[in-house]
N, C-alpha and C positions, 0 to 999 in steps of 0.2 A: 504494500500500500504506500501511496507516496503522501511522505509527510511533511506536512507545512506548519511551521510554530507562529504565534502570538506576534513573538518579535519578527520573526521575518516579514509576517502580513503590514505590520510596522515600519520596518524599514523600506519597505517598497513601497508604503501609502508616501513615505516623505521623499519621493524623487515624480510622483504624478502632478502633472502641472508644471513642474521645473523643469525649466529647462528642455523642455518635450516640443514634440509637433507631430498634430494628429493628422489626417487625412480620408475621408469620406469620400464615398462610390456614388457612382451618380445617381444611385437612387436611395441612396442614403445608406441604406439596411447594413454595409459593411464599415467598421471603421480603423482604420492602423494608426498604432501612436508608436513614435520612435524617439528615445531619451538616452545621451549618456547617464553610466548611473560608474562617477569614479572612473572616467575617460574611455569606458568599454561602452561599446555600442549594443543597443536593445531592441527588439520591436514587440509587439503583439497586435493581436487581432481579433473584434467583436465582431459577433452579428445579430443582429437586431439587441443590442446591449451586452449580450453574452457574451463571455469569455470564449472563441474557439482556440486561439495559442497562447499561451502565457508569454510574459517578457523571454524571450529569447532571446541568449550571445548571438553578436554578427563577428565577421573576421577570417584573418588570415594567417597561418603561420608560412618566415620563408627561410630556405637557407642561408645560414651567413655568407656575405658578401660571397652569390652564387657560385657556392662548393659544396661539392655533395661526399659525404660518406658514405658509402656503398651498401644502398640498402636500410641506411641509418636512418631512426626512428627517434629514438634517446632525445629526451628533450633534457639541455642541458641552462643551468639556471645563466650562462653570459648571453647565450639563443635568445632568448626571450626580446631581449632592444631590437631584434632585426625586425619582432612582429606586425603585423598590420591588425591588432586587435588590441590593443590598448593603449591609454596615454593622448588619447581624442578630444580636441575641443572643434565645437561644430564651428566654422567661420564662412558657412554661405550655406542657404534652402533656395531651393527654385522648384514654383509648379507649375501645370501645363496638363490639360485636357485634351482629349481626343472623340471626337465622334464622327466613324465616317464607316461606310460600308464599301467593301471591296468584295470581289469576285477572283474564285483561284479557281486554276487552270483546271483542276478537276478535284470535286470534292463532293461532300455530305450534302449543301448546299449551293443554290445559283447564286447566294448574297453573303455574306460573312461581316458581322456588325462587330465595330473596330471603338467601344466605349469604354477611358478609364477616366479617372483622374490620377496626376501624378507627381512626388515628389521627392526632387532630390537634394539631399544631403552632403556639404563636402565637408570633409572632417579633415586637421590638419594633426601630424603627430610632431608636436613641438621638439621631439627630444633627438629627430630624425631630420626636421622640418621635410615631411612626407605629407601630400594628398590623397585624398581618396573620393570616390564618390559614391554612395550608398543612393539607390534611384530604385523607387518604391511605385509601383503601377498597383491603383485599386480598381476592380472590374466590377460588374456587377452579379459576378459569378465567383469571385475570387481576389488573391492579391500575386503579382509575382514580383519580385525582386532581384538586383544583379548588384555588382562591384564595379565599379569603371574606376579605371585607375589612368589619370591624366598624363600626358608626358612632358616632364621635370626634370630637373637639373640631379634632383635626389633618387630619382624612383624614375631609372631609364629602363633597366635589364635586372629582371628577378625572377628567381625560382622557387616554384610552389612548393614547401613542405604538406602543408594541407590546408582546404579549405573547411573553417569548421562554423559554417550555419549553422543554427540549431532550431529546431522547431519544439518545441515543449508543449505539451497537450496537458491540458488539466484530470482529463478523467482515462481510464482503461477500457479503449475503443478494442471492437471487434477489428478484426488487420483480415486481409486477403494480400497474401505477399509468396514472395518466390528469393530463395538463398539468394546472396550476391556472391558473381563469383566476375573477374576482369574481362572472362573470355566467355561467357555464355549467358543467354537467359534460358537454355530450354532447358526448362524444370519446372516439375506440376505444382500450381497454385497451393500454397497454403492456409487454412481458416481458423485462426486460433483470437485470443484478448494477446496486446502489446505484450504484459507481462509473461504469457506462455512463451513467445519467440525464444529467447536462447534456451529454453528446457524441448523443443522441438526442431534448434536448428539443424541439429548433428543427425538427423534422419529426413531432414527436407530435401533432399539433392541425391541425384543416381550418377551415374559417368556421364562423362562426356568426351569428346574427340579432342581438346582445348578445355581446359579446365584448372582456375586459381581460385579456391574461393576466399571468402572472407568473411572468416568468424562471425558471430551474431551478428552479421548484417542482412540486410536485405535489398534489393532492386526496387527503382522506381520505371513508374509511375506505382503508389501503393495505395490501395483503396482502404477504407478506417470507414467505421459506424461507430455513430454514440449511440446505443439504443436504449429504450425504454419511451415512455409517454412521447417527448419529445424529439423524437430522432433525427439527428443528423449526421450525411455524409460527407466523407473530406476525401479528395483527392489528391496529395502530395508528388512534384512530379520535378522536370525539368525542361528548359524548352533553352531554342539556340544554342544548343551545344556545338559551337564552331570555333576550331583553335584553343581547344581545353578537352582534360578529358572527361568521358561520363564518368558520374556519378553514382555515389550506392549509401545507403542509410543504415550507421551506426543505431544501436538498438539499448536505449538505456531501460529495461525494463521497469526498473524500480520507480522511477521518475516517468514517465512515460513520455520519452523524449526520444527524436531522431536528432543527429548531428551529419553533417555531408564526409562523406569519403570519398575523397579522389582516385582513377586508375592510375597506379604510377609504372614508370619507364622500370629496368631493371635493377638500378640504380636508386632507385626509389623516390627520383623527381615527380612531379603530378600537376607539372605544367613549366614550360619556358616560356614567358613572358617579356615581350618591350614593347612598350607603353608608346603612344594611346591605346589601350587595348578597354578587353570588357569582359566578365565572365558570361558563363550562361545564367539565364533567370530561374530561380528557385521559383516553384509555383503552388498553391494552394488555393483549391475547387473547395468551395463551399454550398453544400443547399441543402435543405430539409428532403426534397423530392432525389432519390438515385437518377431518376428520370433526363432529372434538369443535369448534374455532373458527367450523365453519357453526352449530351448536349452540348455541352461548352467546347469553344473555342480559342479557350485562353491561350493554347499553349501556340497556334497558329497566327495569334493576332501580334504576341510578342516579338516573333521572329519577321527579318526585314520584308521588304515586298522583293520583288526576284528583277533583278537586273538586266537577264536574259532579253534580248533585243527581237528575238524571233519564238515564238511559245506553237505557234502554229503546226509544229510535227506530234505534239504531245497527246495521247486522245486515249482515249481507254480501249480494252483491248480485254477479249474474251477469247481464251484461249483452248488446247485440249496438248495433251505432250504425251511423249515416249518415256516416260519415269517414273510412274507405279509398278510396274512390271519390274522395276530394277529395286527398288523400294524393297518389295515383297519378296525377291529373292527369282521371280521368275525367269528375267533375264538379266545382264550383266552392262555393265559403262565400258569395262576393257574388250577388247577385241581380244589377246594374245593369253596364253596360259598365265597361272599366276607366278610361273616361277621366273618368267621371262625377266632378263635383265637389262632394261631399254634405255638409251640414252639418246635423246634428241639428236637430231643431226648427225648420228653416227648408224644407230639401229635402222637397220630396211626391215617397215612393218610390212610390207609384202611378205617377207619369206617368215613370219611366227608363223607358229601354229593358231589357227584359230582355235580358240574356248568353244565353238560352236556355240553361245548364250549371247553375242555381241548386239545389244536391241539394236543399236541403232545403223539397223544394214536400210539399203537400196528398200527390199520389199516391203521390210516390214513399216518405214515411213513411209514409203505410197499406201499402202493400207487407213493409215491413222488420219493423210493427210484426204482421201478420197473421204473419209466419214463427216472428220470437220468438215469441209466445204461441202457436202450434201446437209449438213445440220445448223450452215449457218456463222460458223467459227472463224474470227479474225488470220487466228494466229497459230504455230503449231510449233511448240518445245522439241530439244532431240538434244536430250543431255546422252556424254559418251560417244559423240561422232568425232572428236579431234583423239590424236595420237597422245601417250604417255599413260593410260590410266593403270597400267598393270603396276606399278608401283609407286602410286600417286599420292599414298597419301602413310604418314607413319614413321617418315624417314628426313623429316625437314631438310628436305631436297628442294634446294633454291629454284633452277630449272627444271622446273618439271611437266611445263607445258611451255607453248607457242602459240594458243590459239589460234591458228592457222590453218594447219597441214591435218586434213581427213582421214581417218584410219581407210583400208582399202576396198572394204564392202558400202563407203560413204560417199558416190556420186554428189559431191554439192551443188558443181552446176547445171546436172541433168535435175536433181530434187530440187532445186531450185526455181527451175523452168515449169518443173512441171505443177509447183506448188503454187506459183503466179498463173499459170492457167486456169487453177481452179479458185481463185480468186483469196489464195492462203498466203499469208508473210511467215515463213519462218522465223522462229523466235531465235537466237543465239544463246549458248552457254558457255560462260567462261569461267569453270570452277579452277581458282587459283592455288587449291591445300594449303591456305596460308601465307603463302609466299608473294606479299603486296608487294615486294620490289621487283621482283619479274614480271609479274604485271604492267607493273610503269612501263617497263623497258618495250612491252610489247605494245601496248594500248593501242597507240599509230595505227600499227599493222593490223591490227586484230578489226578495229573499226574502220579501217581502210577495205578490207574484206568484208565487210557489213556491207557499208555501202557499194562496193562493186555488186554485193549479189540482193540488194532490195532489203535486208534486214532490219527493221527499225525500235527495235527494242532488243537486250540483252539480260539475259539472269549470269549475276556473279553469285559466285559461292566462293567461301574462306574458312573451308573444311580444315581444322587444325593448330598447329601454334602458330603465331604469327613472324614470318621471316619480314623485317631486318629482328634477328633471333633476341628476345630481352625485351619483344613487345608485346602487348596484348591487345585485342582486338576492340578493347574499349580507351586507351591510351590514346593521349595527345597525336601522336607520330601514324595512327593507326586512322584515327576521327578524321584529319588531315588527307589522308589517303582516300577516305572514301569521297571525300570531298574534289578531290583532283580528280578521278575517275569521273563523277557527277560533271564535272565541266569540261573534262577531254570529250566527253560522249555527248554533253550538246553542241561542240564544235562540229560532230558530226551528225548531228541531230538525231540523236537515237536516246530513246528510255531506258530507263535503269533498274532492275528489283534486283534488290541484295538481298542474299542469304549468308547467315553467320555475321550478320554486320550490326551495327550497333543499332538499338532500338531508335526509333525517330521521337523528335520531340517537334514537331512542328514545322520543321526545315523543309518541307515540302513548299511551302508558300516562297520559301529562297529560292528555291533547288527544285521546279517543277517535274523537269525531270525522272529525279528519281521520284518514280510515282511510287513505287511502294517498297517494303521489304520484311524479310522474313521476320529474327530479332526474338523469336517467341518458340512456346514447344507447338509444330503445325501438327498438320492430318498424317506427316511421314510416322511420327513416332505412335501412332497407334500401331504400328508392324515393329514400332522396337519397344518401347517398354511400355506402351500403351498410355490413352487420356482416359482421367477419369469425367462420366458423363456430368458434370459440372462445368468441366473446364473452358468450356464454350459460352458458357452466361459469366464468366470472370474474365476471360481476357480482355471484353469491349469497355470493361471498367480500368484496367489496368496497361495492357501493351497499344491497346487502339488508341489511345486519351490522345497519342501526339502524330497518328498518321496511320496510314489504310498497311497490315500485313498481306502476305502472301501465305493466305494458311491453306490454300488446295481443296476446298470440299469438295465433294459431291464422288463419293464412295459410296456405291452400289451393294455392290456382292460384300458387305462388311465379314463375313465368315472367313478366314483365310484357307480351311482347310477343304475348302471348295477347290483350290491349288492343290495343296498338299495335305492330303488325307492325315488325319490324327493332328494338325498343328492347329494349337492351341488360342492362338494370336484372332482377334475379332476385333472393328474398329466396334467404339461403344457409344452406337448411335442409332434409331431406326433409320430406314431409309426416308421420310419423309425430312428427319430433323437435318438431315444433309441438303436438303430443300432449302430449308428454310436459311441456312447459316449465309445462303448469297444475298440476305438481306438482314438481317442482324450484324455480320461483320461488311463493313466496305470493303470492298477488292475492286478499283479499277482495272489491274491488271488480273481477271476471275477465269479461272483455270476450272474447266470440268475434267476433274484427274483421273478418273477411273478406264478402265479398260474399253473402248467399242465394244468390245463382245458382250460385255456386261450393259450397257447401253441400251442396245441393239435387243434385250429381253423386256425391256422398261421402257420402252419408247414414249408412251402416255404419262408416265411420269417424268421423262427425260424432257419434254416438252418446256416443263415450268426455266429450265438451267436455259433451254435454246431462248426462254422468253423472256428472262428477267433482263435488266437494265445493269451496267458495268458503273455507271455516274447519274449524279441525281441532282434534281431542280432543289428538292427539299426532302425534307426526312422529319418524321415525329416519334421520340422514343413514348410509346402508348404505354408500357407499364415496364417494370423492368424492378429487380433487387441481385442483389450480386450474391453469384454464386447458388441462385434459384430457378432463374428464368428471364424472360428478357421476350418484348415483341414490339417490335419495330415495322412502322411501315413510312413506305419512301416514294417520291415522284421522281419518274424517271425523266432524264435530261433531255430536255425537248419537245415533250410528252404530254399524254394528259394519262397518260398510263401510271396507274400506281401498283406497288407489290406490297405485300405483307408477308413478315416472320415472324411465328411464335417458336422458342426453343425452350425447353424445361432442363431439369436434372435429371436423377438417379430416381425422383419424384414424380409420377403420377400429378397430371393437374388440369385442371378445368381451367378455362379462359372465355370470357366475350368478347369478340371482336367490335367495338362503338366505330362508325363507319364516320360519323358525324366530320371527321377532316376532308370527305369528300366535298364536290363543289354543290350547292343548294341547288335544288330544281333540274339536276341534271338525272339521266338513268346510266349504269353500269355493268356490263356483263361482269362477274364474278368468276374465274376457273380456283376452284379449290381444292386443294390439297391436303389431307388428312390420316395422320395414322389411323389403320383399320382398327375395329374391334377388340381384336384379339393380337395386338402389334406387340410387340415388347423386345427394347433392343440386346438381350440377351434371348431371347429363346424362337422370335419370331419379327426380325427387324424389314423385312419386304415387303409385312403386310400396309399397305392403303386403300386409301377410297377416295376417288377424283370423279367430282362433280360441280356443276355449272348452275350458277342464279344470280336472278335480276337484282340489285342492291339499289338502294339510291342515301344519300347522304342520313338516312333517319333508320336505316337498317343496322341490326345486330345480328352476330352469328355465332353460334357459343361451341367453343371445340373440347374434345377434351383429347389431350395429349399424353401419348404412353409414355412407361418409365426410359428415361434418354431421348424422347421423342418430341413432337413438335407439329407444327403445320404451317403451309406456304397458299398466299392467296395471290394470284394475278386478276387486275383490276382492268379491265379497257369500256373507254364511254362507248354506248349507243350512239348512233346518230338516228 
């Protein structure tokens, strides 16, 4: 229990008022006051009078006069004068408002409302003569905050020991969170009170390919309930992570307080810094409604507007790919035995031996690519068509691709031709194992090849540790990377979804480009250690909050041993709730994953994936609580067509659809989608029932949804 004494309540009533400056949300309901208390910087934050954070430390710890001991953590009592977190007197405020609505290149919304107030704080450290600027944005959804550090005579070139924000919550909030580890988020949500965290961290995490963790922390964005009479949600997150690294949230259980943790280099820096510079904005989602926190756009409004002089190649893109089948073990990414020992520019992959399991041959993408274009499909994946995979990944082998050069059953400019005739863009993949600085080397060439053969979109992957060796995937030198990559690819005008890359915080609205990326545990790891049926109504609270993932639904045959007899492995979902997920989660770039064959038995239900919309005018979350269920309906972009998803848990659950956001006076055909009767995503997840009716803006329709299940409604007006 966290304890608070008589005196302390005391000594903090005699610094309110003093010396403080508060700041109010445009509609009043939030308010932030920020006071030295003893030259250390504080904030908190009300709403609607309540307490949501108590006075929390701001600040900086850096290395002396930019030296690092290797790894060194040791806080030594002469350390302390180099800090940026104490010994402050404030010598300038300035505020400034914002209300303006903007339109991004593809998103939830055709409009995105840009409303704060805002103020900044420069604080001088007398003992240093050091500035700083503390710059506080209040929304009406929330507050986010950053560091700007001005460029001075004192404070040119500094290096981060850590940044230690702290957020302090008064009460022991419900947490929906996931281990923090440098190099991954894919690990299954966890649902504990603050105080449980470090007595469950040491069993919240399974392997991975790339893997550092870090003690009783946890990953943002991190969703918290106050519950009881009054409940409210908080959404804690981070936004403009650019030229810094991400972030992960120390866990004080007693107090029930986060503090920031930086990625650090190997070295254990966790940022190089020269001024004018800025961190990324700390942010905090506020509202009584879960509803209204899926809704916010804090984290998109904070980040800049995008620079990009030309946006017009960027568009959504619904896709089908050659990578379940490799997923599930059915076919294979390498072309050659495993024992083969291949080295770029040396090895003639002509003369391996083929593995015979190589997906990505000649026929078997004419197959994939004849279905898509009969079904309507933009785009078509062919991960495993370039040379190197027999020893790709395990061996932090710098060169281990070229992106370039086809393995020999991989015609690209016959599949090329033939996949522009049927009106298909191949997608490109460029999984790097880690290895960002080969990548660099190739990019040029790699999207020089795009473009010669019509490609306009590319999947990166960053299967592993990260070469240059002593970095991690969420590290300054790493964040940086993905960001180069993001602007070599609009040079050549091509889209971007990264896999193993750092989770988004809003940098879409910069970086339009990269439209989406992986960053979370997807649909693959149902075939490795499997999702638990929750973990679909927890991700749009937690890894969506700052931009659209790549999580692959729409798996059919969830049974695996429909493959291979006796294996055990099932995704944990009916088939309808795989429906619904292409409107509950955003996916501009929305991949129908599963096999044609599997399709091709479902057609009436495969309908709803060829019908749904990839980008939307507008979006309304109709009810929603984390980690229970979730139904969202959305207008598609251009459209008057609207979709609806409802998705549950592990729980059985009834729902009514209120129609009422449709438009007044107009009529609607209805196609719906419904787990059957007797559905149940362990014992019976194929069963539905798909049928058609007249709705109009005053209609209801009440579903009930099996355990893991869900239902999908496609909306089109009458004329």
């Amino acid at each position: 229990m966290k304890k608070i004494t008589m005196g302390a309540v005391l000594f903090s009533m005699m610094f309110v008022g003093v010396n403080a400056q508060s700041l109010k949300s445009p509609d009043g309901k939030f308010e932030m006051n920020f006071q030295l208390k003893q030259g250390v910087p504080y904030y908190n934050l009300k709403y609607n009078g309540n307490v949501v954070v108590e006075d929390s430390k701001l600040g900086l710890r850096l290395f002396k006069d930019s030296a690092i001991q290797f790894a060194s953590e040791i806080v030594k009592p002469e350390d302390v004068k180099n800090d940026l977190n104490n010994g402050f007197t404030k010598t300038d405020e300035k505020r400034d408002s914002k209300n303006e609505t903007w339109q991004p290149v593809l998103g939830e919304k055709k409009n995105y409302i840009n409303n704060y107030n805002e103020l900044a704080i420069t604080l001088n450290q007398a003992s240093t003569d050091r500035n700083i600027v503390v710059k506080f944005r209040l929304f009406n959804d929330g507050l986010g905050f950053r560091y700007e550090f001005p460029q001075q005579k004192n404070l040119n070139y500094f290096i981060i020991k850590e940044e230690d924000s702290e957020i302090d919550f008064p009460t022991d909030m419900k947490a929906w969170w996931i281990a923090a580890d440098y190099d991954s988020q894919e690990y299954l949500p966890q649902t504990s009170n603050i105080s449980e965290i470090p007595a469950k961290w040491g069993s919240a995490f399974d392997s991975n390919a790339s893997q550092q963790m870090v003690k009783n922390a946890v990953q943002s964005p991190l969703m918290l309930k106050k519950e009881g009479k009054s409940p409210l949600y908080v959404n804690v997150g981070e936004a403009a992570v650019i030229d810094y690294p991400a972030s992960h949230l120390e866990v004080d259980a007693v107090n029930f307080k986060f503090k920031t943790h930086l990625t650090p280099d190997r070295q254990g820096a966790k940022g190089y810094i020269q001024t004018a510079s800025v961190s990324p904005w700390r942010t905090i989602i506020v509202s009584p409604k879960a509803e209204e926190v899926l809704a916010s756009k804090m984290m998109f409004n904070l980040n800049e507007p995008t620079k990009y002089t030309d946006t017009s190649y960027i568009h959504p893109t619904k896709y089908m790919g050659v990578w379940w089948e490799m997923i599930i073990g059915k076919s294979q990414w390498a072309y050659g035995q495993p024992e083969s020992n291949v080295r770029l520019g040396v090895t003639d992959f002509s003369k391996l031996t083929p593995n015979g399991k190589h997906g990505a041959n000649n026929d078997k993408v004419k197959e994939y690519i004849d279905f898509a274009a009969e079904n309507g499909f933009g785009g078509l994946l062919i991960e495993g068509w370039n040379i190197g995979w027999e020893d790709w990944f395990g061996h932090s082998k710098e060169y281990v691709f070229d992106f370039i050069t086809p393995y020999p059953d991989f015609d690209i400019k016959m599949l090329n031709e033939y996949a522009h005739s049927k009106g298909i863009k191949l997608i490109m993949h460029h999984e790097t194992s880690g290895s960002a600085t080969n990548y660099e080397r190739w990019a040029d060439k790699a999207f020089q090849l795009m473009n010669k053969y019509g490609y306009d979109a590319v999947k990166t992957g960053y299967v592993g540790d990260i070469i240059p060796r002593g970095e991690h995937h969420y590290s300054q030198w790493t964040i940086n990377h993905f960001y180069r990559i993001a602007e070599k690819a609009n040079e050549y005008k091509i889209m971007v979804n990264s896999h193993e890359s750092v989770r988004p915080g809003g940098e879409s609205r910069t970086y339009p480009n990269w439209i989406s990326a992986e960053a979370a545990r997807g649909t693959e790891f149902e075939a490795f250690g499997g999702n638990n049926p929750e973990h679909q109504t927890i991700l749009p609270f937690t890894r969506w909050m700052g931009g659209p993932m790549d999580y692959t639904p729409g798996i059919f045959q969830t049974k695996l041993d429909y493959y291979f007899p006796g294996d055990k492995r099932f995704v944990k979902t009916t088939l309808v709730k795989q429906l619904a997920l292409y409107v509950t989660m955003y996916m501009p770039l929305q991949m129908a994953a599963d096999l044609p064959e599997n399709y091709k038995k479902h057609m009436d239900a495969f309908q709803f994936i060829k019908d749904v919309a990839a980008d939307w005018d507008d979006t309304k979350i109709l009810s929603a609580e984390p980690g229970d269920y979730i139904v969202t309906a959305r207008k598609a972009k251009g459209s008057e067509n609207w979709f609806v998803g409802g998705i549950t848990d592990e729980n059985k659950r009834d729902y009514t659809v209120d129609f009422s956001f449709l438009d007044k006076g107009k009529k609607y055909e209805a196609t719906i989608y419904e787990d059957g009767k007797d559905a149940d995503y362990i014992n019976n997840p194929q069963s539905y029932h798909i049928y058609k009716k007249q709705i109009t803006s005053k209609s209801k329709i009440d579903f009930k949804m099996a355990r893991s299940g869900g239902f999908a409604v496609s909306i089109k007006p009458l004329k």
